[in-house]
C-alpha positions in Angstrom: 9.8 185.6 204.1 9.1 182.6 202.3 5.8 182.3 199.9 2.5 180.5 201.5 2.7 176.9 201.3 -0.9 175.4 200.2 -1.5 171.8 200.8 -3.9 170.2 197.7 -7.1 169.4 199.2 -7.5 171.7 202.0 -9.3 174.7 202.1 -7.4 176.5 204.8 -6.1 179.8 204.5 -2.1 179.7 203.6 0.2 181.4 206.6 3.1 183.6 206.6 6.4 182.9 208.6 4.9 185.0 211.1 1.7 183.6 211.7 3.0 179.7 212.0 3.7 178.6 215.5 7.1 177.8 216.4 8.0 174.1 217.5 11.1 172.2 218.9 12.4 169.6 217.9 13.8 167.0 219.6 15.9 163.7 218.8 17.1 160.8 220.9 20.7 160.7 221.6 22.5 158.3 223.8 19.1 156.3 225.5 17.5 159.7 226.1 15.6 162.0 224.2 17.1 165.8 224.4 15.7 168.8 222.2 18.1 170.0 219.4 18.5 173.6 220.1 20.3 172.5 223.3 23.1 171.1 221.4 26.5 172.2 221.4 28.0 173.0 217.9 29.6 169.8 217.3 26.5 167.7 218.3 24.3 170.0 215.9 26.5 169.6 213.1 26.5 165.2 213.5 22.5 166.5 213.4 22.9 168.2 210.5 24.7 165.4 208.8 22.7 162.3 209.6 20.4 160.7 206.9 17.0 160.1 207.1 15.5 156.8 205.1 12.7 154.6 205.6 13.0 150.9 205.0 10.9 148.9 202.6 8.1 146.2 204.2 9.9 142.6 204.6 8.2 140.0 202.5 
C-alpha cells in the first residue's frame, strides 16, 4: 500500500489504494486508439519504453 498522496491546496481527504477508482488507459497505435491492457507482451514492452516530452512554444 502506498502512503496518501495530498495535493497542496486542496482540502480533500487523502485515499488509500483501495478507495481510488481504477481507470484504463488507452494509447493510439497505428491510426486507432486501443486500450493498453489489451496488449500483447511485445506491444506493452515498446509501451513501456517510449518517452514522453513536451515541446517548447515556437517563437
Amino acid at each position: 500500500m502506498t502512503p496518501p498522496t495530498r495535493i497542496p491546496g486542496q482540502d480533500a481527504a487523502p485515499l488509500q489504494d483501495e478507495q481510488r477508482t481504477r481507470c484504463e488507459v488507452w494509447t493510439r497505435v497505428m491510426g486507432y486508439h486501443r486500450p493498453v491492457q489489451s496488449f500483447n507482451i511485445g506491444k506493452r514492452g515498446e509501451f513501456d519504453e517510449r518517452v514522453c516530452f513536451s515541446e517548447r512554444a515556437g517563437s
